[in-house]
C-alpha positions in Angstrom: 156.8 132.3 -4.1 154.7 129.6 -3.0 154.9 125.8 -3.4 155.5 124.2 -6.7 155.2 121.3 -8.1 158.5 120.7 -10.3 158.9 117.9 -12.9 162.4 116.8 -13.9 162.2 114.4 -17.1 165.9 113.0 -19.0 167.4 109.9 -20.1 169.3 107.4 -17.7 172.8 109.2 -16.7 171.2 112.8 -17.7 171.8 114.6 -14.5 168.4 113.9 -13.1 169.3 113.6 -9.7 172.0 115.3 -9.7 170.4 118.8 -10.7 167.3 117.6 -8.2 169.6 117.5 -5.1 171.2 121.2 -6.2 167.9 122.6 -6.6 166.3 120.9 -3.6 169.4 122.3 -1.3 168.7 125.8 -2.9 164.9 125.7 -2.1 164.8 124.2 1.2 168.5 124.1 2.7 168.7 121.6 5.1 164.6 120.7 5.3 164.2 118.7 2.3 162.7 114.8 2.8 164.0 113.0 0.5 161.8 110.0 -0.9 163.5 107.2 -2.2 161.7 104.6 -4.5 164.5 102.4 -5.6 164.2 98.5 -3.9 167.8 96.6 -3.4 166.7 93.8 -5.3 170.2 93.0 -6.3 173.9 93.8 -5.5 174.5 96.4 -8.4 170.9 98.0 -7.2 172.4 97.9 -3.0 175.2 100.0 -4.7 173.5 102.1 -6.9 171.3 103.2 -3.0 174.2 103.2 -1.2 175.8 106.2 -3.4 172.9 107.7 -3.7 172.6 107.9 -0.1 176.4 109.1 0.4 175.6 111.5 -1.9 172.7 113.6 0.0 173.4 116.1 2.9 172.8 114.5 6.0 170.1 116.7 7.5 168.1 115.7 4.8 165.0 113.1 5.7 165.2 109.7 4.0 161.4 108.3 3.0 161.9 104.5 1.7 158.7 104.1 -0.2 158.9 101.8 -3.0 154.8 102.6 -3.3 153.5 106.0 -2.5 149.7 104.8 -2.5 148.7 104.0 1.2 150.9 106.1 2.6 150.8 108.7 4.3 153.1 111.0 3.4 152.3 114.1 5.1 153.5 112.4 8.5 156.4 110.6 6.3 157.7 114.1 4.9 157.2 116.2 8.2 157.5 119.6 8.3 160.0 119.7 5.1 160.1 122.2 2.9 161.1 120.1 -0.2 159.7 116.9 -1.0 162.6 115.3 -3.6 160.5 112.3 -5.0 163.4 110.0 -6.5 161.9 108.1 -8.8 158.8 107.8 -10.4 160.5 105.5 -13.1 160.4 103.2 -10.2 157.6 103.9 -8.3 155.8 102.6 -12.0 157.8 99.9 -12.4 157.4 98.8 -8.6 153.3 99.2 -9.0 153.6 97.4 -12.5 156.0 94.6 -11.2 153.4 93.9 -8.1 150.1 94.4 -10.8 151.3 90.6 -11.2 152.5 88.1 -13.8 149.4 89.2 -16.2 149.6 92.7 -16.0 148.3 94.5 -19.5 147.8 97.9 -20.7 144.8 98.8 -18.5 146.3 96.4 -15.5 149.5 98.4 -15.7 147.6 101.9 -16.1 145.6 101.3 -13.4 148.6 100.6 -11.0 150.6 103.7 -12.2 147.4 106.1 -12.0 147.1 104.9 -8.4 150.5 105.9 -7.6 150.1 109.5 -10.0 146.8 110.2 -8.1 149.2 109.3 -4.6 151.9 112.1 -5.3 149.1 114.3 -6.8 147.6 114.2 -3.9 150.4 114.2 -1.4 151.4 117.0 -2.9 148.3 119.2 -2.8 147.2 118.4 0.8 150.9 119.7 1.9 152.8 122.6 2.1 156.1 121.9 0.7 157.1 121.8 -2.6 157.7 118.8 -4.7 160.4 117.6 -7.1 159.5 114.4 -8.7 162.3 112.8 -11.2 161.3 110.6 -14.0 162.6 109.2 -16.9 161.6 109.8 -20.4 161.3 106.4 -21.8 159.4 107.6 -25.2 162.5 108.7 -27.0 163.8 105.1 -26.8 163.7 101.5 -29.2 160.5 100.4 -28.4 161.2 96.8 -26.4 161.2 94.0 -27.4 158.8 91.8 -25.3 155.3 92.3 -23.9 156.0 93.5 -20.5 158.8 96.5 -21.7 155.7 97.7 -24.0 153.0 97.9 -21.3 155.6 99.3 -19.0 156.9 101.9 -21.5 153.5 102.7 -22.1 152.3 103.4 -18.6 155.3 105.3 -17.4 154.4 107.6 -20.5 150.8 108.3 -19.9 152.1 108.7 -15.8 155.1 111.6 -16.8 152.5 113.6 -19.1 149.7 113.3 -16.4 152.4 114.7 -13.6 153.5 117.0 -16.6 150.4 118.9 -17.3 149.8 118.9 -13.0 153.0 120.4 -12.5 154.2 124.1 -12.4 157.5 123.8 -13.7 158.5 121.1 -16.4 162.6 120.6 -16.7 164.2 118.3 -19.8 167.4 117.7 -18.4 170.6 116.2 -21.1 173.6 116.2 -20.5 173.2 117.6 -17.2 171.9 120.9 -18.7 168.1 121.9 -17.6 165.7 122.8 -20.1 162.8 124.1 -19.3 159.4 123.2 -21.0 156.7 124.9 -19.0 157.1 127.6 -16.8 155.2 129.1 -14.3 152.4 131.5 -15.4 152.9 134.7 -14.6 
């Protein structure tokens, strides 16, 4: 089989990353590039990396990339077979966050389609397949003040636009995968 494009979606603590790493490992054994999104803006957040990181093989390829657009990620990933994108619930917040203090809907949009268009096209110019993690923020409360909304609302839009690109969608809860959309056939 050829590349893929494989979409994991679930709630905070669902086995997101956990399933990712497992499937990553099976797909591409040892060449996998793993692309990390998070930013240690905090000691809880230098934590949450730091397990992260104890957590993937060591052959793997790290990629810090808070942003995806502007770089280049076909020299970033090498010659891996598996791209593990980890996360694009970050990757939106981090284009959101830098849209600036006014960001609304369309300002918000506008910085998470860059980044969408950025791993769409990352992904289509290389060879390897992707696994991009997100989190499904619809099934939430809807927040309370301005910025949760516009986020809530642009992370949405961004998982159903890598949604309907990808050929594989996965629902994980509970740590148990279910799939949405296959691969035709």
């Amino acid at each position: 089989m050829g590349k893929q494009l494989i979409f994991l979606l679930g709630g905070a603590r669902s086995g997101k990353s956990a399933y990712a790493q497992r499937l990553a490992e099976e797909l591409g054994g040892s060449s996998v590039a793993y692309v990390a999104t998070a930013e240690a803006g905090d000691d809880e957040m230098r934590a949450r990396i730091t397990t992260h990181r104890a957590e993937r093989p060591a052959g793997w390829r790290t990629v810090e990339a808070p942003r995806l657009a502007g770089l280049d990620l076909s020299t970033a990933a090498g010659d891996a077979q598996v791209v593990l994108l980890d996360c694009v619930t970050l990757l939106v917040s981090n284009a959101v966050i830098a849209a600036g203090d006014e960001v609304d809907n369309s300002t918000a949009e506008a910085a998470a389609g860059g980044e969408v268009d950025a791993l769409l096209a990352a992904y289509s110019q290389g060879k390897a397949t992707w696994i991009a993690i997100s989190n499904e923020v619809g099934m939430g409360l809807v927040p309370p003040y301005p910025l949760g909304r516009v986020y809530r609302d642009a992370l949405g839009r961004a998982n159903q636009r890598i949604a309907a690109a990808a050929d594989r969608v996965l629902l994980l809860v509970a740590g148990l995968p279910w799939e949405l959309k296959k691969p035709e056939g």
